[in-house]
DOSETOR-233054 format. One record per atom (N, C-alpha, C): z, y, x; residue in three letters. Coordinates in steps of 0.05 Angstrom, whole numbers, padded with zeros to 5 digits, always signed. Layout:
BEGIN
ZYXALA;...
END
This chain:
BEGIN
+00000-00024+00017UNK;+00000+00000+00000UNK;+00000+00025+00018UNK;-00016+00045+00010UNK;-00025+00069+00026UNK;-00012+00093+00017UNK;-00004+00112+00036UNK;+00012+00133+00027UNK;+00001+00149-00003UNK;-00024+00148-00010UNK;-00034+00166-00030UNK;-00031+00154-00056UNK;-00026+00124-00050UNK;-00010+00111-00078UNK;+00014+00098-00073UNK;+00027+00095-00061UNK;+00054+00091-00060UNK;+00074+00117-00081UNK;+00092+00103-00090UNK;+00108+00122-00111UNK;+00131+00138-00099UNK;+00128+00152-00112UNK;+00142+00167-00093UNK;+00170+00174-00109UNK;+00192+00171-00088UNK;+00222+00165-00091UNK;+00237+00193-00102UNK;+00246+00186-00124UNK;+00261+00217-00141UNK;+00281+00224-00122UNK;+00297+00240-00118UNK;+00317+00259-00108UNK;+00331+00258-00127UNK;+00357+00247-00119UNK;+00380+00250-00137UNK;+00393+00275-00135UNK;+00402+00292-00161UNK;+00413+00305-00155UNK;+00443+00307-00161UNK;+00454+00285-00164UNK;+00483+00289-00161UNK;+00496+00294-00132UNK;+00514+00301-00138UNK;+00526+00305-00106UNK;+00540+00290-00096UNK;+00532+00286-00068UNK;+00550+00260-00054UNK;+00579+00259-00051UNK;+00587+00242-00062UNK;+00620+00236-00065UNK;+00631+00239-00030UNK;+00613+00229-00013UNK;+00619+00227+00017UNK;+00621+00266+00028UNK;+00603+00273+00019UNK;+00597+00304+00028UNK;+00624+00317+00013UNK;+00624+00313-00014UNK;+00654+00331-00030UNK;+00677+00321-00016UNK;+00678+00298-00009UNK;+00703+00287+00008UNK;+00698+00302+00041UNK;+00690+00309+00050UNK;+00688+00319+00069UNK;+00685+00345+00079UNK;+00681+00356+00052UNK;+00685+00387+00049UNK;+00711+00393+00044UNK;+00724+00381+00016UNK;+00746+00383+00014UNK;+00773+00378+00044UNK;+00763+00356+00055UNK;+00781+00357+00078UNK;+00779+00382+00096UNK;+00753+00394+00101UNK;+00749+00409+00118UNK;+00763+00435+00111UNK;+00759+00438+00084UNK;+00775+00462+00077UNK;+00803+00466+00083UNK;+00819+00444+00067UNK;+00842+00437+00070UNK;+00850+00442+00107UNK;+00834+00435+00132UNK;+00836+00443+00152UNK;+00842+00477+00160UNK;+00820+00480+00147UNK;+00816+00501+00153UNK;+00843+00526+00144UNK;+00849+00521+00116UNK;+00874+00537+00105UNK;+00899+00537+00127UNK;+00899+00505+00141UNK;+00916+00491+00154UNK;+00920+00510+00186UNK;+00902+00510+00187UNK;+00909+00531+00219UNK;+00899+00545+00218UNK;+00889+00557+00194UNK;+00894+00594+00202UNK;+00921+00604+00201UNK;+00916+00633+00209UNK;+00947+00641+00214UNK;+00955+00658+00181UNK;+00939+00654+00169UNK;+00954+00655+00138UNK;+00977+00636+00127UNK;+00974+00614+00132UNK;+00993+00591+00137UNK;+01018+00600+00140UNK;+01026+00612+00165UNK;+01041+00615+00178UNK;+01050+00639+00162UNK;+01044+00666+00163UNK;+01053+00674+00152UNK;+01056+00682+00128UNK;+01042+00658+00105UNK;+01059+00662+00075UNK;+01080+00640+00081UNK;+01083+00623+00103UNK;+01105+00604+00105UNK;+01125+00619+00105UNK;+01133+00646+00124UNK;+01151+00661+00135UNK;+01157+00673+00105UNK;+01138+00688+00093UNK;+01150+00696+00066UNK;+01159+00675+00047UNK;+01155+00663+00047UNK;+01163+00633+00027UNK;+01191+00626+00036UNK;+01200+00636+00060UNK;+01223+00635+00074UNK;+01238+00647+00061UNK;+01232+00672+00072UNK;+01244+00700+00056UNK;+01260+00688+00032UNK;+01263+00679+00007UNK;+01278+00675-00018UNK;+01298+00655-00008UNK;+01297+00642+00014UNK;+01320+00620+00014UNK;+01341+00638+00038UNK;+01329+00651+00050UNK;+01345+00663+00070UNK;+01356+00682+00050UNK;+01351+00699+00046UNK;+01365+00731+00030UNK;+01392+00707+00011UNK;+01385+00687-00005UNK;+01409+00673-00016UNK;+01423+00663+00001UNK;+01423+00652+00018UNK;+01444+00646+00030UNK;+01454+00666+00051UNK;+01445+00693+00050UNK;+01465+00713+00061UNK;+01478+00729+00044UNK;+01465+00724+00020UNK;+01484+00745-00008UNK;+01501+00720-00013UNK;+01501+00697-00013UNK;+01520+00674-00022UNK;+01546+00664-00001UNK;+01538+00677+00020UNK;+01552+00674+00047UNK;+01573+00693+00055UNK;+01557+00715+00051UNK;+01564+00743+00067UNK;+01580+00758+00046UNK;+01569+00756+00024UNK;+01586+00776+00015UNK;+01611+00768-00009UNK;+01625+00789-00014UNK;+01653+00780-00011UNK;+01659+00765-00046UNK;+01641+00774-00058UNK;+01634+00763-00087UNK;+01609+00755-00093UNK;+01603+00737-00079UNK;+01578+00726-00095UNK;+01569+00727-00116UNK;+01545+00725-00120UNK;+01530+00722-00153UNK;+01537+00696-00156UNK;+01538+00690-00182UNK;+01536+00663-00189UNK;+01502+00651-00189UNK;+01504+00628-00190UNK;+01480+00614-00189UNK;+01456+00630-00203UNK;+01455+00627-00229UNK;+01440+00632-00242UNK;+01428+00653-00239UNK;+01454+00670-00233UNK;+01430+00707-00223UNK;+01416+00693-00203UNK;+01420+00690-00182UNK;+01407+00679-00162UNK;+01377+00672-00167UNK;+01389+00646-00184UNK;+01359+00623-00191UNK;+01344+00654-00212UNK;+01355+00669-00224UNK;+01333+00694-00243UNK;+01327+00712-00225UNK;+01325+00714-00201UNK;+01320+00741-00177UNK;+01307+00726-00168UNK;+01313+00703-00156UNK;+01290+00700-00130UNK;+01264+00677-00142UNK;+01273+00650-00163UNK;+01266+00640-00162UNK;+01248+00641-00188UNK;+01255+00660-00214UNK;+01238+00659-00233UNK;+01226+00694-00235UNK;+01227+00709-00214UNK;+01219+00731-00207UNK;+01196+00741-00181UNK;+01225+00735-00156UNK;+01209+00739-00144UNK;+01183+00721-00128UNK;+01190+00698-00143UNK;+01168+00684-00131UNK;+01145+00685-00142UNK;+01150+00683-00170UNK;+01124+00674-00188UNK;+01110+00704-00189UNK;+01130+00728-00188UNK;+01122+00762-00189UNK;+01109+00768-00166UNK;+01110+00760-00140UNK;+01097+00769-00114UNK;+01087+00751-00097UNK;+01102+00726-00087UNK;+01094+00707-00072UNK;+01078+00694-00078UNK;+01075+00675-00105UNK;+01058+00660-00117UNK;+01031+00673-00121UNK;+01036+00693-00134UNK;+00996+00706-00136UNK;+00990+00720-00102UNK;+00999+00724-00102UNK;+01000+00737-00075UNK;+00989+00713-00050UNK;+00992+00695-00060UNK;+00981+00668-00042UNK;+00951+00665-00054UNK;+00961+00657-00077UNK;+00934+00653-00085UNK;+00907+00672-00076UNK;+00921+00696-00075UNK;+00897+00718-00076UNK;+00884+00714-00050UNK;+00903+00707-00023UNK;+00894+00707-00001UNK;+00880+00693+00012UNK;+00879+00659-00005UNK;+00872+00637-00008UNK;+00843+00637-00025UNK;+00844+00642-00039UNK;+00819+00636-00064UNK;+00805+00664-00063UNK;+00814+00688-00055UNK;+00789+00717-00062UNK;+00764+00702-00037UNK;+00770+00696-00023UNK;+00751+00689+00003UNK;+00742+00662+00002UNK;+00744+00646-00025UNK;+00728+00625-00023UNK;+00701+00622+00001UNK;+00686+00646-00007UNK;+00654+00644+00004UNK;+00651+00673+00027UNK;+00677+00686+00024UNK;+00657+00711+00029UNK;+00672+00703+00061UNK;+00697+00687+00060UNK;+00703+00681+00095UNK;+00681+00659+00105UNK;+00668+00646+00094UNK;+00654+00629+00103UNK;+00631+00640+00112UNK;+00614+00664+00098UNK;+00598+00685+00112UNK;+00610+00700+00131UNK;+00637+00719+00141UNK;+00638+00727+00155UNK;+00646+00714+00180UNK;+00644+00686+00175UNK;+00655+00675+00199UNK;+00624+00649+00209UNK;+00607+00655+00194UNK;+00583+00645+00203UNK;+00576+00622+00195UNK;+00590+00607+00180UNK;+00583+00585+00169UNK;+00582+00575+00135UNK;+00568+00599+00132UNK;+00563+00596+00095UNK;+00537+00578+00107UNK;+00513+00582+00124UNK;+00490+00572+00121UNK;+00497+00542+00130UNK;+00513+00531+00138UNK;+00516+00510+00152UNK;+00519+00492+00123UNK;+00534+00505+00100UNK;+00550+00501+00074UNK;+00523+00489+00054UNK;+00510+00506+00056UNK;+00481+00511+00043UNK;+00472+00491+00038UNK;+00467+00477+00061UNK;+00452+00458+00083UNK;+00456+00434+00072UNK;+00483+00430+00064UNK;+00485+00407+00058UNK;+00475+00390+00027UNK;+00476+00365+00028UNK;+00470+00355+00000UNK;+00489+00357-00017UNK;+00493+00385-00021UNK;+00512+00390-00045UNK;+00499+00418-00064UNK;+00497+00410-00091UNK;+00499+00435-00108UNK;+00517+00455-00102UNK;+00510+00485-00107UNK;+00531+00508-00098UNK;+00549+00507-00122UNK;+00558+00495-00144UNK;+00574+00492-00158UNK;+00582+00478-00152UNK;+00583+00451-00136UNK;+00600+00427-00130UNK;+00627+00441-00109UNK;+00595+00456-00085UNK;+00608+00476-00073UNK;+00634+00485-00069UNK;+00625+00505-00083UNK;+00650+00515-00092UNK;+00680+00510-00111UNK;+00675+00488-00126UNK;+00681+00475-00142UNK;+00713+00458-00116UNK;+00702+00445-00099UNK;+00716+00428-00088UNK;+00723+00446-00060UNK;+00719+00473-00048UNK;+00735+00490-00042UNK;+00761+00497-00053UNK;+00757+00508-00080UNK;+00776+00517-00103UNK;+00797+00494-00104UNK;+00791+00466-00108UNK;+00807+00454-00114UNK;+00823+00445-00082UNK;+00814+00451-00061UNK;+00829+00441-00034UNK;+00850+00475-00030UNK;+00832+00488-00047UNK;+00853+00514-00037UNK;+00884+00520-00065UNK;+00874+00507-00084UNK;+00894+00496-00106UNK;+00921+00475-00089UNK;+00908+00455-00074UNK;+00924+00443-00064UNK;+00946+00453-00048UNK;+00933+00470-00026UNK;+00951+00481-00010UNK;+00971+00510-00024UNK;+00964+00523-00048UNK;+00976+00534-00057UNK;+01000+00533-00072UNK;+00992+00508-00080UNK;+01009+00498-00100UNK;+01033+00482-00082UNK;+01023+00471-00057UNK;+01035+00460-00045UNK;+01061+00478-00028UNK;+01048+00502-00023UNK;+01078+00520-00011UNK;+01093+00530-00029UNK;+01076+00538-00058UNK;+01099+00546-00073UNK;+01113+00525-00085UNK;+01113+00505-00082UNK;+01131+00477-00090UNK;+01144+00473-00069UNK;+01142+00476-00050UNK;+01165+00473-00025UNK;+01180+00493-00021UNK;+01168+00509-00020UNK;+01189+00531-00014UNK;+01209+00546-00039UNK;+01197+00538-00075UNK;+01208+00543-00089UNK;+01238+00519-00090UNK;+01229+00497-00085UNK;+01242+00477-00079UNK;+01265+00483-00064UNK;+01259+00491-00040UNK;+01279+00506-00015UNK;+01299+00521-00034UNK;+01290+00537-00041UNK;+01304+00560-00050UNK;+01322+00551-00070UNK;+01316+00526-00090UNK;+01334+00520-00114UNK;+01350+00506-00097UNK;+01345+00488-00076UNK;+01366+00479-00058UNK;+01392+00493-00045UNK;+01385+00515-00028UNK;+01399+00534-00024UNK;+01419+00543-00047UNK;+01414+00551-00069UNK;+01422+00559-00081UNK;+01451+00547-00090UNK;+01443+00518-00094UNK;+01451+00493-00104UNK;+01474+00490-00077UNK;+01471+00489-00050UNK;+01481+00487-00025UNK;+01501+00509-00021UNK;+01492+00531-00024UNK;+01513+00546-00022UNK;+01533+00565-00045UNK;+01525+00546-00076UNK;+01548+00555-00098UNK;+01575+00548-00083UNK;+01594+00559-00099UNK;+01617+00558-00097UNK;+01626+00534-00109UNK;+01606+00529-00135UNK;+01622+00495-00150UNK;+01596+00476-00138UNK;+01600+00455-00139UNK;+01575+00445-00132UNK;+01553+00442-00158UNK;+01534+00435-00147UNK;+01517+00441-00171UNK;+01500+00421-00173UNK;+01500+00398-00165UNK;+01469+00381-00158UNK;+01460+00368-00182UNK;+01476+00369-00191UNK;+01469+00351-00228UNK;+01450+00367-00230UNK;+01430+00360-00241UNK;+01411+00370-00256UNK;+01388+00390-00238UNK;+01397+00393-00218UNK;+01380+00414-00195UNK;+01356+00406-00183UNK;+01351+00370-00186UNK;+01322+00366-00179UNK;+01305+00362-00191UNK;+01317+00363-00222UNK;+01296+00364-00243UNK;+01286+00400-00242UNK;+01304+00411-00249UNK;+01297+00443-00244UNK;+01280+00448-00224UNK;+01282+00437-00200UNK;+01262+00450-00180UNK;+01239+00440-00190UNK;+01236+00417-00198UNK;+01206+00406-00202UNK;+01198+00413-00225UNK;+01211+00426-00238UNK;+01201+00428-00265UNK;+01196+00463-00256UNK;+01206+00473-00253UNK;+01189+00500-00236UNK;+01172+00496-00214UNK;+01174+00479-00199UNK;+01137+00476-00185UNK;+01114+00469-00195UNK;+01120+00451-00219UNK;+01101+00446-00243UNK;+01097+00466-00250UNK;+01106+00491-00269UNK;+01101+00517-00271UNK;+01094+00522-00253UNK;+01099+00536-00233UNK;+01084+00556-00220UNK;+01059+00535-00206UNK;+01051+00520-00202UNK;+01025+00505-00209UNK;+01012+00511-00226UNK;+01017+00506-00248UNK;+00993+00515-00273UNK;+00997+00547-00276UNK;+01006+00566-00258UNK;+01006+00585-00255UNK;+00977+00592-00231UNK;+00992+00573-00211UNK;+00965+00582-00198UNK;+00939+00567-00207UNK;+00930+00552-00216UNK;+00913+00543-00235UNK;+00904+00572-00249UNK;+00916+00584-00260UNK;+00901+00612-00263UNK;+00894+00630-00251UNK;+00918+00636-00227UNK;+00916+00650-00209UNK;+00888+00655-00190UNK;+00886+00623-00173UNK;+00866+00612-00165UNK;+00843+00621-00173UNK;+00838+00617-00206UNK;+00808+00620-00214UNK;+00798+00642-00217UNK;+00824+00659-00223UNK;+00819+00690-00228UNK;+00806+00705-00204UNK;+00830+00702-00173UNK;+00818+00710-00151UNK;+00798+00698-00147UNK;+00789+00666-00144UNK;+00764+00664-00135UNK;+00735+00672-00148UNK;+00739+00676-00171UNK;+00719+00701-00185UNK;+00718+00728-00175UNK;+00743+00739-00171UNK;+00746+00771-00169UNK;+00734+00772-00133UNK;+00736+00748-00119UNK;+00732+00751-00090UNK;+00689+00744-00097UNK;+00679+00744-00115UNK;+00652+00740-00118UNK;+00641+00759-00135UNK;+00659+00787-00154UNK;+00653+00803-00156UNK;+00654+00833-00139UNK;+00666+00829-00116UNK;+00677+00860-00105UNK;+00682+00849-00068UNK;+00670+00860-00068UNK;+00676+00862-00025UNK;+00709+00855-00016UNK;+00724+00883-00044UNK;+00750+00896-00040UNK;+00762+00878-00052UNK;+00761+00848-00051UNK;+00783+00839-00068UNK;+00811+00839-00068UNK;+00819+00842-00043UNK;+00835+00843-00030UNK;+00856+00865-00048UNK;+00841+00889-00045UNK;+00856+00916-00051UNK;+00861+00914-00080UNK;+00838+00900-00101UNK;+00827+00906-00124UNK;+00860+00886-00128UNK;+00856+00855-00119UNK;+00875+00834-00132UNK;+00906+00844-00128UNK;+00922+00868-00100UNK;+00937+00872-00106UNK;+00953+00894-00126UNK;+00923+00905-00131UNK;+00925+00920-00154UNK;+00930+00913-00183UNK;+00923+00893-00188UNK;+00925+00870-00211UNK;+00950+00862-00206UNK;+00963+00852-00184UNK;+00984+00833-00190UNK;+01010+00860-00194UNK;+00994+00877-00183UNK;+01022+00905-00187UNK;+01022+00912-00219UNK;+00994+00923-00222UNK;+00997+00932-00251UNK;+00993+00913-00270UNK;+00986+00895-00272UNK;+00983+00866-00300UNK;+01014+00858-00296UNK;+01009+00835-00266UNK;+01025+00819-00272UNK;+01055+00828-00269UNK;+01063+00851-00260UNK;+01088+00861-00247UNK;+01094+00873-00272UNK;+01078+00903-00279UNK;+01090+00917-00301UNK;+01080+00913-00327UNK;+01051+00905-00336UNK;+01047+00898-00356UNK;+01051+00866-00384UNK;+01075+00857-00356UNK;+01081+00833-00360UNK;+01112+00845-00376UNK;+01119+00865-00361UNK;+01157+00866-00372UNK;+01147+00889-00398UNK;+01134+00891-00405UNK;+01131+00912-00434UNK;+01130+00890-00456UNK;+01139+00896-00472UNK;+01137+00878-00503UNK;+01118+00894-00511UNK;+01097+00884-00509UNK;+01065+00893-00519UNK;+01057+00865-00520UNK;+01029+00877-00540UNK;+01010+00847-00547UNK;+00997+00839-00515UNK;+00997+00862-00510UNK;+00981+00864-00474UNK;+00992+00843-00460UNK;+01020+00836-00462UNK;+01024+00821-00434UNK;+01019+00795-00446UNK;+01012+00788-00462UNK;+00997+00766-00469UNK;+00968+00757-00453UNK;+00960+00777-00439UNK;+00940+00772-00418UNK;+00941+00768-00389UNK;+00973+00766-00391UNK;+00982+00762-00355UNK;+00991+00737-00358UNK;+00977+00721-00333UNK;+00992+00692-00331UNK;+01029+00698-00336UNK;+01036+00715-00327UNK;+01063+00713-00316UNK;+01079+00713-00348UNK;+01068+00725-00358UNK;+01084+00716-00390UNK;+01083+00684-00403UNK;+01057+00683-00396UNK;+01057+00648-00409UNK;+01083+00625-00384UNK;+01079+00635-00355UNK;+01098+00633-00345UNK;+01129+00634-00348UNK;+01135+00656-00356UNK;+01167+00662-00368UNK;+01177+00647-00394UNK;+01147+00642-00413UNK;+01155+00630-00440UNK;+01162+00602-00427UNK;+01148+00590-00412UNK;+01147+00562-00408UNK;+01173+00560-00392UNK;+01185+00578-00372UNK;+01213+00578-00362UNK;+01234+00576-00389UNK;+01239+00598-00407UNK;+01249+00596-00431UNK;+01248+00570-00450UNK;+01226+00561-00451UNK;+01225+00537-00466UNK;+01239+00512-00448UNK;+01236+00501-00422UNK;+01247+00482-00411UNK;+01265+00485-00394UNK;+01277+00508-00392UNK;+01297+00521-00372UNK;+01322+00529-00372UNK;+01309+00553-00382UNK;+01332+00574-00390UNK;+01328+00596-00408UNK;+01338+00588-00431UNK;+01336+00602-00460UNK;+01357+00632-00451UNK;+01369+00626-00429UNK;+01394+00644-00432UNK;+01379+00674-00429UNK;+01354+00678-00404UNK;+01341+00701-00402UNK;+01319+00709-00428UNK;+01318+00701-00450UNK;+01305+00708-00479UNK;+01310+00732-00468UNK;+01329+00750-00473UNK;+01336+00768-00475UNK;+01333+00792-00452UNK;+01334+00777-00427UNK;+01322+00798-00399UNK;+01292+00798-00399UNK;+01279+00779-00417UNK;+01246+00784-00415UNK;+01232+00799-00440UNK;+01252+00799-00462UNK;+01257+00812-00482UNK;+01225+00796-00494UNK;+01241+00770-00500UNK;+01219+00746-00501UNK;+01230+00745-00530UNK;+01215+00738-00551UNK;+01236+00724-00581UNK;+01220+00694-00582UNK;+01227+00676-00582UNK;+01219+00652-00569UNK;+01210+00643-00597UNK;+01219+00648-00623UNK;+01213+00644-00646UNK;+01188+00657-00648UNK;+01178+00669-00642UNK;+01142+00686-00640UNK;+01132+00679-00615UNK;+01145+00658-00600UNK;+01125+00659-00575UNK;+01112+00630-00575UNK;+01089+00634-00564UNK;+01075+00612-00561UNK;+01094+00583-00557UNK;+01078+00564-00561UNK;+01094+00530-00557UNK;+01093+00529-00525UNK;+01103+00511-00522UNK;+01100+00504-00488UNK;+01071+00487-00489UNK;+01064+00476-00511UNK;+01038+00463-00501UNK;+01010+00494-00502UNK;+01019+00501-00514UNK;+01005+00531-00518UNK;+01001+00538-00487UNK;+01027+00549-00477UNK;+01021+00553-00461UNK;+01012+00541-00432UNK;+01008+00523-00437UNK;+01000+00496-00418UNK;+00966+00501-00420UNK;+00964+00492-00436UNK;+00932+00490-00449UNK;+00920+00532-00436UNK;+00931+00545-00441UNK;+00916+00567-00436UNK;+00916+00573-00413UNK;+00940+00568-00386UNK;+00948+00567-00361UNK;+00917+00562-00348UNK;+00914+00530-00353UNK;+00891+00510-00353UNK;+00867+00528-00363UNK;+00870+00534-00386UNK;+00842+00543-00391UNK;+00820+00570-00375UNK;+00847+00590-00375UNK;+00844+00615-00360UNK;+00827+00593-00332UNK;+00842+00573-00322UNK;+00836+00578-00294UNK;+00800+00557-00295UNK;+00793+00544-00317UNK;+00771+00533-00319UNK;+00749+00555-00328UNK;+00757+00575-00336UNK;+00737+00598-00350UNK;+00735+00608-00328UNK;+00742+00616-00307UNK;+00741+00629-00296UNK;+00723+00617-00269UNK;+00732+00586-00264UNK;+00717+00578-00238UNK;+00691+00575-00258UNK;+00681+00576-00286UNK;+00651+00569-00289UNK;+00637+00598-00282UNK;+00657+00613-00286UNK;+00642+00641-00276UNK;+00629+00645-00258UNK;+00656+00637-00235UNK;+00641+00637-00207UNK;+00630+00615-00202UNK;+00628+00593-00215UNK;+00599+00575-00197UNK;+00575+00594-00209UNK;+00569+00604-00240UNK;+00542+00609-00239UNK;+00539+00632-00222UNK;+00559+00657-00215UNK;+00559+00671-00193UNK;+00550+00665-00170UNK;+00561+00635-00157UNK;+00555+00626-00125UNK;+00529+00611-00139UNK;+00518+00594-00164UNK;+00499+00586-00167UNK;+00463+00609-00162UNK;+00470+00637-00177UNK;+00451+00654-00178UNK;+00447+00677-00155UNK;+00469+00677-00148UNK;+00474+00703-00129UNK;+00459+00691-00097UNK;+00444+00698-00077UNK;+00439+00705-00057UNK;+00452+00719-00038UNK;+00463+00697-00019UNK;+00494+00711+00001UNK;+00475+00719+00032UNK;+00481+00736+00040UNK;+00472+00757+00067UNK;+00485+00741+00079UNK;+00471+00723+00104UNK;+00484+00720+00123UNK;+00483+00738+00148UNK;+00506+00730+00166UNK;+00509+00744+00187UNK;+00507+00729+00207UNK;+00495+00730+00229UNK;+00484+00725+00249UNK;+00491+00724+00280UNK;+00493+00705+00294UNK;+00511+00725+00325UNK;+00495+00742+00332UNK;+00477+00751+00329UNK;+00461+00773+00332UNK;+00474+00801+00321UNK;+00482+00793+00297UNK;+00496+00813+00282UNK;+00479+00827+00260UNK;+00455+00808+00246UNK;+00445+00814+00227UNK;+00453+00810+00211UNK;
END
């Protein structure tokens, strides 16, 4: 049989399970020794240290629970947690251009939605993964240096707030890795967001903060937590969403949002840069 009738062999276009496995590792590397690592490790620090010098040092301690409502259903999920994400997921694509190997990305037998797709989810991993340890840390400490002991019940609590703030960044995630495929400035733009949405337009009793993860966040603390702060979030739990409610939207926000950006990385045409410096 001669080349001009021989049949000729379709192209599959699914994507190779070998290539997504090997992107995903690569990524996961990559989050791994940069020096972002390092230092959201050092901030992720930050909440277990400050407790055990106000629990230590000073001459009347807070009791637990302020504690676990300052550092661990505030300031983590209020600054550290998006604040990871943003630094993690705005640069899905646009560090891979400035660092010269979007074309290498291209190249491979993968769709630019698979792409990106299994970036997002290696950078989900590692996100989720410090704010579960180090939220972890911190309910420990807490737990370590009360005055009564506390351990009953303290490892369900931690895990049941790393699960939250997981399906936190599950939104987080999808939001920045869109916002890092609409704007150069994501950077400036996302800490602008997490100041004015999720910081202040989250503590107003408006219909509005119904559009910040961080509310569906607080309801879901209130529902499996601690009913006791209803009242500091000026939450009425009788009008607020179910916990599966807010589960299902956590999730959903963060799937609406990565279809965005694949057809974005699907349609868009990325400038590479060159050692030349084109």
């Amino acid at each position: 049989m001669n080349a001009s009738t021989a049949e000729a062999i379709p192209l599959s276009h699914r994507p190779d399970p070998r290539a997504l496995a090997a992107l995903f590792v690569l990524t996961l590397r990559q989050h791994a020794r940069g020096r972002r690592l390092l230092v959201m490790s050092l901030l992720f620090a930050l909440p277990s240290v400050l407790v055990a010098v106000v629990s230590l040092l000073a001459r009347r301690p807070p009791p637990p629970d302020t504690l676990e409502f300052a550092f661990v259903f505030n300031l983590i999920p209020h600054t550290l947690a998006p604040l990871t994400a943003l630094l993690y997921a705005a640069g899905l694509i646009r560090d891979e251009a400035e660092e010269q190997t979007l074309t290498y990305l291209l190249l491979r037998p993968l769709p630019r939605w698979a792409l990106y797709v299994v970036k997002l989810l290696a950078t989900l991993v590692v996100t989720c993964l410090l704010t579960g340890v180090f939220t972890a840390a911190t309910v420990a400490t807490i737990a370590a240096t009360a005055q009564e002991p506390l351990a009953e019940g303290m490892v369900r609590r931690a895990l049941t707030t790393a699960g939250m703030l997981a399906l936190a960044q599950v939104g987080y995630c999808g939001l920045f890795g869109a916002l890092g495929l609409f704007t150069r400035r994501s950077l400036l733009v996302g800490v602008g967001y997490i100041i004015l949405f999720e910081g202040l337009l989250a503590s107003f009793n408006t219909i509005a903060r119904q559009l910040t993860v961080m509310y569906y966040f607080r309801v879901l603390t209130l529902r499996w937590l601690a009913e006791t702060h209803e009242k500091d979030w000026s939450i009425e739990l009788a009008k607020a969403p179910t916990a599966q409610t807010c589960v299902l939207t956590l999730l959903g926000v963060g799937v609406v949002m990565t279809i965005v950006a694949t057809v974005l990385v699907t349609v868009r045409e990325f400038r590479m840069k060159t050692p030349e410096g084109g």
